[in-house]
Each structure stands twice: as C-alpha cells, then as structure tokens.
py3Dmol code that shows the C-alpha trace and the ligand (Angstrom):
import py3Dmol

protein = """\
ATOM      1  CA  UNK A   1     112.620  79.516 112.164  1.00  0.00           C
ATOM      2  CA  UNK A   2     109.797  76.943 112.436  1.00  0.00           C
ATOM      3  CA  UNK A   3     111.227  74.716 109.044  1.00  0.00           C
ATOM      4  CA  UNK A   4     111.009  71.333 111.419  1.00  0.00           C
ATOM      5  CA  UNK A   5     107.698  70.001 110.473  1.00  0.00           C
ATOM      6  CA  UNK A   6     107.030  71.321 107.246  1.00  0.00           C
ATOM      7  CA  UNK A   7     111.205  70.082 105.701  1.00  0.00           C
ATOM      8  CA  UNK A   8     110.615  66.138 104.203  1.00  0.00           C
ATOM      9  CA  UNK A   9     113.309  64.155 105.371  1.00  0.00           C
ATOM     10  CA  UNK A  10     113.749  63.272 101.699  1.00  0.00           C
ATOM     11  CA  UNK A  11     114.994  66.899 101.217  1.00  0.00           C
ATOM     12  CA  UNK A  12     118.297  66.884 103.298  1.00  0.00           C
ATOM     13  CA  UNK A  13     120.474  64.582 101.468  1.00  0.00           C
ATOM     14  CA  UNK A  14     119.724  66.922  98.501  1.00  0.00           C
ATOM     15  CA  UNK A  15     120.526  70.223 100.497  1.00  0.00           C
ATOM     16  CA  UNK A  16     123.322  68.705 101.870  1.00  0.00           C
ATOM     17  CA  UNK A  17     124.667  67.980  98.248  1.00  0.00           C
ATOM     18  CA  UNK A  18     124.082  71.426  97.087  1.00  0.00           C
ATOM     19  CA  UNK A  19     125.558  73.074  99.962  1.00  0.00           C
ATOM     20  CA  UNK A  20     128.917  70.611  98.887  1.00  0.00           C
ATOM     21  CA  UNK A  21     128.618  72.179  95.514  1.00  0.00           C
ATOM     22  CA  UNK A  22     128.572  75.715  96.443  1.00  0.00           C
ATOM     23  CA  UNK A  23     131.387  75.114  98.172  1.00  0.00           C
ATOM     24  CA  UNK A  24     133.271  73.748  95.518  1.00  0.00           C
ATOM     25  CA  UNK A  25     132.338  76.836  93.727  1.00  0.00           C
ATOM     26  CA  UNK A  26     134.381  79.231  96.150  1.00  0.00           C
ATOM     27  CA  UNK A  27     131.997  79.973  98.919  1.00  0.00           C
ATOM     28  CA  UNK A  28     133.732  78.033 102.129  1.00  0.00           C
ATOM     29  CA  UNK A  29     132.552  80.364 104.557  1.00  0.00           C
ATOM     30  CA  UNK A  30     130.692  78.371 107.143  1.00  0.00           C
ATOM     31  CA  UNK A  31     128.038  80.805 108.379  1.00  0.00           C
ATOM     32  CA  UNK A  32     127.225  81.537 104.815  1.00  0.00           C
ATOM     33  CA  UNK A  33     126.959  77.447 104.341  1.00  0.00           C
ATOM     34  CA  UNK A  34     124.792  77.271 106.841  1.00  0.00           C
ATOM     35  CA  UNK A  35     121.956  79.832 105.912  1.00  0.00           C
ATOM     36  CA  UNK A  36     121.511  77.261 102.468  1.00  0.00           C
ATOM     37  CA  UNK A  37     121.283  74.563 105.365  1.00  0.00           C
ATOM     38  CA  UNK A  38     118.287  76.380 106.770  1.00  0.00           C
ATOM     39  CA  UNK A  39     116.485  77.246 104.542  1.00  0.00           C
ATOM     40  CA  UNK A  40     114.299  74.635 102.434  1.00  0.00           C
ATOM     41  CA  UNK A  41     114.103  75.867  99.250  1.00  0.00           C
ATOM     42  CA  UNK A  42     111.689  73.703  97.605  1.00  0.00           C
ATOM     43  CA  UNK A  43     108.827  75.359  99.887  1.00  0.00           C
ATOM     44  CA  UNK A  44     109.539  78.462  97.919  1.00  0.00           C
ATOM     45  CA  UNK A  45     109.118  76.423  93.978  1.00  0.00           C
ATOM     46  CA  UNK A  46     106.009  75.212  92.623  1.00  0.00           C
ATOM     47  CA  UNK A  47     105.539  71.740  93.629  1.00  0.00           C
ATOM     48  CA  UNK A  48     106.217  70.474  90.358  1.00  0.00           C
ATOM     49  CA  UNK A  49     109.651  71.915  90.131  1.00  0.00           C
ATOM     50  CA  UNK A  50     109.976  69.891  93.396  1.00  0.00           C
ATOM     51  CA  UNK A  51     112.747  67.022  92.258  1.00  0.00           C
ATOM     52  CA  UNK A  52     115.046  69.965  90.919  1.00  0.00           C
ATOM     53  CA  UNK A  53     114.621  72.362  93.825  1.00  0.00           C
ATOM     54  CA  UNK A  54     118.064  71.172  95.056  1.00  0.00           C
ATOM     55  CA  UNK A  55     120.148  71.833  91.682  1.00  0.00           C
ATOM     56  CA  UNK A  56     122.913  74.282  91.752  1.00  0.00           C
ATOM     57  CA  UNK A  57     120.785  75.693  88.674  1.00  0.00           C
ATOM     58  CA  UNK A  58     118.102  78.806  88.540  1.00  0.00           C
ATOM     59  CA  UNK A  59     114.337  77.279  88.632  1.00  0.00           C
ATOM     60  CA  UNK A  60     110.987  78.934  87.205  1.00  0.00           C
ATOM     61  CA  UNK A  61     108.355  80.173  89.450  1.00  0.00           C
ATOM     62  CA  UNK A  62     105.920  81.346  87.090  1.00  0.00           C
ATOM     63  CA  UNK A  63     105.153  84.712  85.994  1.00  0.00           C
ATOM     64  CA  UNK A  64     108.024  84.526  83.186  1.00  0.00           C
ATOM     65  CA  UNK A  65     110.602  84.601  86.593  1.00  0.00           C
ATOM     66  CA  UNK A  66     113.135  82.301  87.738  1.00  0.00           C
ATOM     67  CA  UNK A  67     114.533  82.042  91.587  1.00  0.00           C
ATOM     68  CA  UNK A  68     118.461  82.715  90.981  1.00  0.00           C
ATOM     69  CA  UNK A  69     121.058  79.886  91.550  1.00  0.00           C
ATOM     70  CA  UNK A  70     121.992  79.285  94.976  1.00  0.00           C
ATOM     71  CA  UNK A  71     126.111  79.243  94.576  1.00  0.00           C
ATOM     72  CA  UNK A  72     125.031  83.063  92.925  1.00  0.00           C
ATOM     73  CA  UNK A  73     123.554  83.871  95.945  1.00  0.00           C
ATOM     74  CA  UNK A  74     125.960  82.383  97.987  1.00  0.00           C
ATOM     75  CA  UNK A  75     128.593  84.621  96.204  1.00  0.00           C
ATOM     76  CA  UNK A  76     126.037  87.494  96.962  1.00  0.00           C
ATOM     77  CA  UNK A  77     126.445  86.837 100.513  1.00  0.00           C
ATOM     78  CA  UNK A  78     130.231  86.738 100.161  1.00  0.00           C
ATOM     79  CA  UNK A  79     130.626  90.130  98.543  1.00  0.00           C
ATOM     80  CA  UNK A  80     128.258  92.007 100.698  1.00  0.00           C
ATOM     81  CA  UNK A  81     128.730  90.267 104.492  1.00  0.00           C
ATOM     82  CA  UNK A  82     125.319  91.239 106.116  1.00  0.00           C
ATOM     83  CA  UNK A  83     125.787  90.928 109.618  1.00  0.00           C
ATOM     84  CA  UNK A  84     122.983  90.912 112.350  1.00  0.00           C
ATOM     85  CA  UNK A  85     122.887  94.327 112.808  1.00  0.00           C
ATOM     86  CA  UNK A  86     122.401  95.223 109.024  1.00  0.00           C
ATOM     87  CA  UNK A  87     119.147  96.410 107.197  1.00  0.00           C
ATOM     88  CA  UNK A  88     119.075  95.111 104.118  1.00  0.00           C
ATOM     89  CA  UNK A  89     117.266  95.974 100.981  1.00  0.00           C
ATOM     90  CA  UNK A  90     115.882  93.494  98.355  1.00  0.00           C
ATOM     91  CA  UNK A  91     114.911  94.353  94.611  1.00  0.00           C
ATOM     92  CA  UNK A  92     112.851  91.272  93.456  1.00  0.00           C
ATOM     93  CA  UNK A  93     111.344  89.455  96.103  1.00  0.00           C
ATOM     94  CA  UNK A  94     110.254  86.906  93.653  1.00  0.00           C
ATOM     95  CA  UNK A  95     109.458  83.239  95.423  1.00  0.00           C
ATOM     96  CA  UNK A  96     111.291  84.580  98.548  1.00  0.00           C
ATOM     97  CA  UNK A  97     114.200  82.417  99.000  1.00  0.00           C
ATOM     98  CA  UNK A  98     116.891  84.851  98.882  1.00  0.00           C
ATOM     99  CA  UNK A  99     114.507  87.214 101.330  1.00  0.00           C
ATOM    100  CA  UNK A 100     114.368  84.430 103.845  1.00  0.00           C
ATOM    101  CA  UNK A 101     118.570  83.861 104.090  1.00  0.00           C
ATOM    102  CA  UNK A 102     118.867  87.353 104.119  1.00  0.00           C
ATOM    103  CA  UNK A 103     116.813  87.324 106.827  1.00  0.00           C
ATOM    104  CA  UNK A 104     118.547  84.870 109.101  1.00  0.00           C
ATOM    105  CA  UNK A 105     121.673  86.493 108.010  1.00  0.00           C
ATOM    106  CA  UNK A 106     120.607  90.085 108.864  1.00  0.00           C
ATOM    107  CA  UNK A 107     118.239  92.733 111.514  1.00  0.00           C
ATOM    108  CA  UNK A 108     115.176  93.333 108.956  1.00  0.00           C
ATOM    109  CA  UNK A 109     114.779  92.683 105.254  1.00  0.00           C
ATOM    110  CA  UNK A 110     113.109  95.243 102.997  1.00  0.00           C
ATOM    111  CA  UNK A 111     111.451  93.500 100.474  1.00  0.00           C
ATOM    112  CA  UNK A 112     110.030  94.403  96.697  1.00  0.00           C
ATOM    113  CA  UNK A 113     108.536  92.498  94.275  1.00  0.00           C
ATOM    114  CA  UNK A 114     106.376  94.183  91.240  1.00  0.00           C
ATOM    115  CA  UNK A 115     104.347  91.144  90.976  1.00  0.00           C
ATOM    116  CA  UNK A 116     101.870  90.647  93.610  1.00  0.00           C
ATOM    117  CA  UNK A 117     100.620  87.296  93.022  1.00  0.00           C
ATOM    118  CA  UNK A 118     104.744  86.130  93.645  1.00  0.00           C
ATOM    119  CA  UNK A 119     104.764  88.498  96.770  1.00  0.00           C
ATOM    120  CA  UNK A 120     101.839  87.260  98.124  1.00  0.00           C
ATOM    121  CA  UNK A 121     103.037  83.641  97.710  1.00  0.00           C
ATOM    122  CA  UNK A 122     106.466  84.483  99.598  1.00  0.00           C
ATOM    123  CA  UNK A 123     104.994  85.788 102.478  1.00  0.00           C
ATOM    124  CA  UNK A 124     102.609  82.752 102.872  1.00  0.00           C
ATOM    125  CA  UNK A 125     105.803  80.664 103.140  1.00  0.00           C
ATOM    126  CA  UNK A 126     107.779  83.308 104.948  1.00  0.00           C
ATOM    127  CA  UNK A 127     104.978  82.877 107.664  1.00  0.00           C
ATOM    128  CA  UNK A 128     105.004  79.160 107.195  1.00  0.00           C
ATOM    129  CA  UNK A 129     108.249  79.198 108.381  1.00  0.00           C
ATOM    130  CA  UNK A 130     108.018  81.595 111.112  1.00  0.00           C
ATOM    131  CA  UNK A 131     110.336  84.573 109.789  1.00  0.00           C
ATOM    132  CA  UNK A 132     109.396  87.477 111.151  1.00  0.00           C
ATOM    133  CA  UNK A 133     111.768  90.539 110.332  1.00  0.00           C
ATOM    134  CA  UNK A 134     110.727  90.930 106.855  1.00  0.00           C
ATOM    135  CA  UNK A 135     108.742  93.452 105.026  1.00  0.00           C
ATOM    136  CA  UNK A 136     107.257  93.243 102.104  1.00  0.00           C
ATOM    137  CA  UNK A 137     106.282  95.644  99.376  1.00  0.00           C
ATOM    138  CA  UNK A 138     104.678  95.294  95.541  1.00  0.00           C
ATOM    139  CA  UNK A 139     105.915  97.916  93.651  1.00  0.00           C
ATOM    140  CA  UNK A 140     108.611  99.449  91.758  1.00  0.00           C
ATOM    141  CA  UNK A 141     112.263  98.445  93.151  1.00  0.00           C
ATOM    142  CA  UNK A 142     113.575 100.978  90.708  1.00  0.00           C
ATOM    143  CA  UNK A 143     112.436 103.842  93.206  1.00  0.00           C
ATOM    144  CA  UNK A 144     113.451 102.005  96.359  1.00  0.00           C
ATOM    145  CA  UNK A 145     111.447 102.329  99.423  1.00  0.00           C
ATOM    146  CA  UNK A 146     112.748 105.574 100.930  1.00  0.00           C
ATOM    147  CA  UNK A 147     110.419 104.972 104.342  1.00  0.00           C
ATOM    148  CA  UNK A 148     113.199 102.662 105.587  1.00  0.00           C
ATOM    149  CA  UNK A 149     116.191 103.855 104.014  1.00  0.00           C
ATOM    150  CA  UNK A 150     119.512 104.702 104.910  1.00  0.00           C
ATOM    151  CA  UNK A 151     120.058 100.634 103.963  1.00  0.00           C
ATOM    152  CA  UNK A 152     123.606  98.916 105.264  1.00  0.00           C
ATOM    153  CA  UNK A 153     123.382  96.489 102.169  1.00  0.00           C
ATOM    154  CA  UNK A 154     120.871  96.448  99.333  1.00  0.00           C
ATOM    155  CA  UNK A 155     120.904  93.761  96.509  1.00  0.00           C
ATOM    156  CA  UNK A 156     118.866  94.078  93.634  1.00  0.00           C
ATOM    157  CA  UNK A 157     118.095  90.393  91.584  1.00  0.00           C
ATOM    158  CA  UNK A 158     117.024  91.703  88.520  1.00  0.00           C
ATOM    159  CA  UNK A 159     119.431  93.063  85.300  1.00  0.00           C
ATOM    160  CA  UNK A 160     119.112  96.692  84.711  1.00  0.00           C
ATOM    161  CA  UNK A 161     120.401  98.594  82.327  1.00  0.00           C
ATOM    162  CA  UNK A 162     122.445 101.206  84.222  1.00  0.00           C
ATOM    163  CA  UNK A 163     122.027 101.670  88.403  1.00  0.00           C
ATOM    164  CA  UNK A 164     118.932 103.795  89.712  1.00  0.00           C
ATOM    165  CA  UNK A 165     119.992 106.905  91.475  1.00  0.00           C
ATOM    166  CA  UNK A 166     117.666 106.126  94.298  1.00  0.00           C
ATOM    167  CA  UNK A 167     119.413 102.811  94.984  1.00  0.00           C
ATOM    168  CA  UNK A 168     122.425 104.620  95.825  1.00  0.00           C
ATOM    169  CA  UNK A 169     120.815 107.585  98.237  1.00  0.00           C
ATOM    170  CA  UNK A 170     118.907 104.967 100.041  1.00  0.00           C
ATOM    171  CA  UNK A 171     122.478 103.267 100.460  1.00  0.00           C
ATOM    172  CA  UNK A 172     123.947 104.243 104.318  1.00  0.00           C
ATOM    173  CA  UNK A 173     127.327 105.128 105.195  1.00  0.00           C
ATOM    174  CA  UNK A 174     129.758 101.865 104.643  1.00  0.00           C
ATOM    175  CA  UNK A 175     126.299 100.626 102.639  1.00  0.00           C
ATOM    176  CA  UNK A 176     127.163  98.042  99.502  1.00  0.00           C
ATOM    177  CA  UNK A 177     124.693  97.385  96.942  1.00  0.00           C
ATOM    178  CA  UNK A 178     125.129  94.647  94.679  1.00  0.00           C
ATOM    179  CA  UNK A 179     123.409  95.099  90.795  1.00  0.00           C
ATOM    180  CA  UNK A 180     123.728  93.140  87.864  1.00  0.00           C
ATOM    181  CA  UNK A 181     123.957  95.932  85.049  1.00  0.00           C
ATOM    182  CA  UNK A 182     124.399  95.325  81.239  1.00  0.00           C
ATOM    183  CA  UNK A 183     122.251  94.280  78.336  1.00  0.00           C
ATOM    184  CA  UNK A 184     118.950  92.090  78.337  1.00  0.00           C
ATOM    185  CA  UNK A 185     121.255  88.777  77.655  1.00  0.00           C
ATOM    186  CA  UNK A 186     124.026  89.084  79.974  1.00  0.00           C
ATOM    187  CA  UNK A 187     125.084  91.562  82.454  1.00  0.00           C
ATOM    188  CA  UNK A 188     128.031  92.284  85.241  1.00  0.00           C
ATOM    189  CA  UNK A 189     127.830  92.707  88.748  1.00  0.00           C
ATOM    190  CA  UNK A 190     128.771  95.839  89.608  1.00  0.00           C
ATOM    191  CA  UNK A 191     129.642  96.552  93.582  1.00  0.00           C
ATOM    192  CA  UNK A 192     128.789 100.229  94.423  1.00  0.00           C
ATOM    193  CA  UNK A 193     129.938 101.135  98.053  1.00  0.00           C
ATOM    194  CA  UNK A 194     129.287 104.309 100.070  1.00  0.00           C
ATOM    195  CA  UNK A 195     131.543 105.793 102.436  1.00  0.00           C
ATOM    196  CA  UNK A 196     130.935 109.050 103.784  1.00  0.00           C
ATOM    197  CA  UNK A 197     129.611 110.914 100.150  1.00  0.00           C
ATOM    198  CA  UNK A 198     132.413 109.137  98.542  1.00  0.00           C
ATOM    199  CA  UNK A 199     130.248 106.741  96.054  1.00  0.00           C
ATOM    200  CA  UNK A 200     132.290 103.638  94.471  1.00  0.00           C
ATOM    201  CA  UNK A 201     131.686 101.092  91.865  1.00  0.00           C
ATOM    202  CA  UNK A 202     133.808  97.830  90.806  1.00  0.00           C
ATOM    203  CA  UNK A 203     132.584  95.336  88.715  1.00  0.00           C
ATOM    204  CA  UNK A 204     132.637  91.850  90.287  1.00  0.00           C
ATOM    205  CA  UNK A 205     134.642  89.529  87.221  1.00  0.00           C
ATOM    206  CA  UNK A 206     132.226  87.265  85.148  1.00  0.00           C
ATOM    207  CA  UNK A 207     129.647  87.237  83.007  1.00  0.00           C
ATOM    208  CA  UNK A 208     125.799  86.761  84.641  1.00  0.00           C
ATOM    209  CA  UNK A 209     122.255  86.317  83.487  1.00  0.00           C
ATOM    210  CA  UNK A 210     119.483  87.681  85.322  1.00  0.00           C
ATOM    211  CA  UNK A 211     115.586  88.621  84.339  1.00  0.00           C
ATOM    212  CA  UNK A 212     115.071  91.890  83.598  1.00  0.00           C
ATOM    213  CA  UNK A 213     114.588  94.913  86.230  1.00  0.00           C
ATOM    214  CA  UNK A 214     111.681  96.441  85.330  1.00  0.00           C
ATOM    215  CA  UNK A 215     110.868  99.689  86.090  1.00  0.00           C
ATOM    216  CA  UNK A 216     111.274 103.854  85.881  1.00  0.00           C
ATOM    217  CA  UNK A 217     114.738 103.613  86.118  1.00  0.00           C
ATOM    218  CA  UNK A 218     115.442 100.251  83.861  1.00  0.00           C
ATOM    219  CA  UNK A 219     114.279  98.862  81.889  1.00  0.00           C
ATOM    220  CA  UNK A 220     110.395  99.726  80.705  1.00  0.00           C
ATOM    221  CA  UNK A 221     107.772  97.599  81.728  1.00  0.00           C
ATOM    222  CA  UNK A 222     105.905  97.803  78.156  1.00  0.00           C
ATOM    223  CA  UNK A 223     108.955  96.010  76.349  1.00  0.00           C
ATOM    224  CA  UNK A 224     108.191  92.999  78.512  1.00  0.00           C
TER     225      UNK A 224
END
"""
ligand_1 = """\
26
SAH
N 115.729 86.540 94.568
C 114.587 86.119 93.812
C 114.831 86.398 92.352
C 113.609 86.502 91.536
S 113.873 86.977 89.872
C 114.329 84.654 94.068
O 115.252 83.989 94.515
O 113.232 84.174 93.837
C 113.725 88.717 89.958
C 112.405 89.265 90.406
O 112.462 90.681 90.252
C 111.198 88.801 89.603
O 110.282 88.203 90.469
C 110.636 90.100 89.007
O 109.231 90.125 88.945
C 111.168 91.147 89.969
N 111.249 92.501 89.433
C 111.584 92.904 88.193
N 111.575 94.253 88.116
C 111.217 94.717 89.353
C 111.036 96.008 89.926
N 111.200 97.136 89.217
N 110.685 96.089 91.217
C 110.502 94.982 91.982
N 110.663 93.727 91.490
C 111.021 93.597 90.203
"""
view = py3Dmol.view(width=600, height=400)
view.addModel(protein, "pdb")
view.setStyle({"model": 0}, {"cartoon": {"style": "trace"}})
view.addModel(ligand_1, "xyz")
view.setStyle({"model": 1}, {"stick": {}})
view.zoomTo()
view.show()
C-alpha cells in the first residue's frame, strides 16, 4: 500500500485515538488494530466530512449511505478472522473502506456496490493507494457474484430482511458470512457458517443499525 504521500500528518494522532477506542470496545487483537492503522479513512469521505473521519461514529458519503463505524468493523473482523489465504466477499462496497482492510487482511476481495457513482469513487482511491487484489462489481449483492464463488468469508454491510439463498451457496466449506438481518430500524447480526452441507446460524448479541440491502432478495429497491 502506497498511503505515504497522500496520509496528512495531521491525520495520525486522530487514527491513533480511534484505534485506542476500538480497543476499549473489545477488539485487542493486534493484527486487527493494525489494518485501522493502515488504512486512512478520510481518503474514502467527502472532504467535508474530513474533521470527523476519525470518530468511532458511522459518516455519510452521499447517495442516502453512510460508511459503518470502525469498532463495528473491527468486531466484523473479530468474528470472521480472514486470513491471507481467504477470498472474501463484500455486499456494499460503498466508499470502500471496509474493501480496502479486507484487503490487507485477506488473498482477493470481491466487491459489490449497486451504486455506481460510490463504486467508481472507491476504486479511484483503491488505486490511489495502490491496492491491487480487489474486484469490483455494480450490481445486485442480493444475487452474489457466482463467477468467483465458493467464498471463505463473505460480509454483507447492508440490513436485509431475511439472508439470500445465494449468499449461502456461494459460501465454501468452513465459509462464515456475517449479515445484519431484522427490520428497516434495527437489525441482528446473524453468523451463518458452512461446514461440509451442514449450514449454521447464531445471532451475534446486540442490537445494530445498518442501511438497507436492497435488492431481489431484500428488501425492494422501489420502497427506497
Ligand atoms: N462498508 C461500506 C458500507 C456502506 S453502506 C463502507 O464502509 O462504506 C452499505 C452499502 O450497501 C451502500 O453503499 C448501499 O448502496 C449498498 N447496497 C445496498 N443494497 C445493495 C445491494 N443489493 N447490492 C450491492 N450493494 C448494495
């Protein structure tokens, strides 16, 4: 990663106050730490959201979307362990933030975003900052992207109502998906694992609040 030249030296302090706080919030792993070390997040936020791209707190990146809250994703990471020989699979590419510490973290990302214009803007940084192993896709998330599948881990950022069947049969053997699934307001993580054809899902404890999935198999687009 090429992050050197483009990261203000204003910018660290912050990070390194936000990786403090995500630690306080139960992620202590150091590799895990790190990847929020990395990564610059305000690159990925409009420049206006710039003074707040450090707060433990979700941000807006137009479109009606937000980029989650980094201790959430942290916790993502926690649950799901993607190691460097995982393919991963990522439902909401949105600014790209969580696409580019998956990336460090894993072999290849698979990314999908149904808006184009926030796509198109999260590759331009992507590039900026020299990450290479990820693809990206505009379309529906709901359907997957089969060319690429078995996945290892797949995490999907937006709320759906109930889990789309293709999620799971692009999910590998000893895959994990991570989904938040409820109602529009608030939802619950729900872990599905696959092992062998054995299919499992546990609901990770607390409440979260995500933008809706929209899509075939969630929630439909027309409502929006
Ligand atoms: N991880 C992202 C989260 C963005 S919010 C980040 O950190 O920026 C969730 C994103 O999911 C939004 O950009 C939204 O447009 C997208 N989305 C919603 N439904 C989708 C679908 N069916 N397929 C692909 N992307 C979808």
């Amino acid at each position: 990663m090429e992050s050197g030249a483009l990261d203000d030296t204003r910018f660290i302090g912050y990070r390194r106050k936000l990786i403090e706080e995500i630690r306080a919030k139960g992620v202590d792993d150091l590799e895990i730490l790190q990847l929020f070390d990395k990564v610059p997040r305000h690159l990925f936020v409009p420049e206006a959201m710039w003074p707040r791209a450090y707060e433990d707190a979700p941000i807006p990146i137009g479109y009606g979307q937000t980029t989650s809250q980094p201790s959430l994703l942290a916790h993502y990471l926690k649950i799901l362990r993607p190691t460097k020989d995982d393919k991963v699979l990522e439902i909401g590419t949105g600014c790209g933030y969580f696409t580019a510490i998956l990336a460090l973290a894993a072999d290849r990302v698979y990314s999908i975003e149904r808006i184009r214009e926030l796509s198109q803007r999260a590759r331009k940084v992507l590039d900026q900052l020299g990450i290479r192993n990820v693809a990206l896709l505009v379309g529906d998330g709901t359907i997957g992207w089969k060319k690429y599948a078995p996945y290892d881990v797949i995490v999907v950022a937006a709320a759906s109502p109930s889990i789309p069947p293709a999620l799971v049969d692009q999910l590998g053997d000893g895959g994990r998906m991570l989904i938040p699934v409820g109602g529009r307001d608030t939802q619950e993580l729900v872990l599905v694992r696959k092992d062998g054809f054995i299919v499992t899902e546990e609901t990770v404890p607390g409440p979260v609040k995500f933008v809706p999935l929209l899509g075939e198999f969630a929630w439909k687009p027309e409502r929006e």
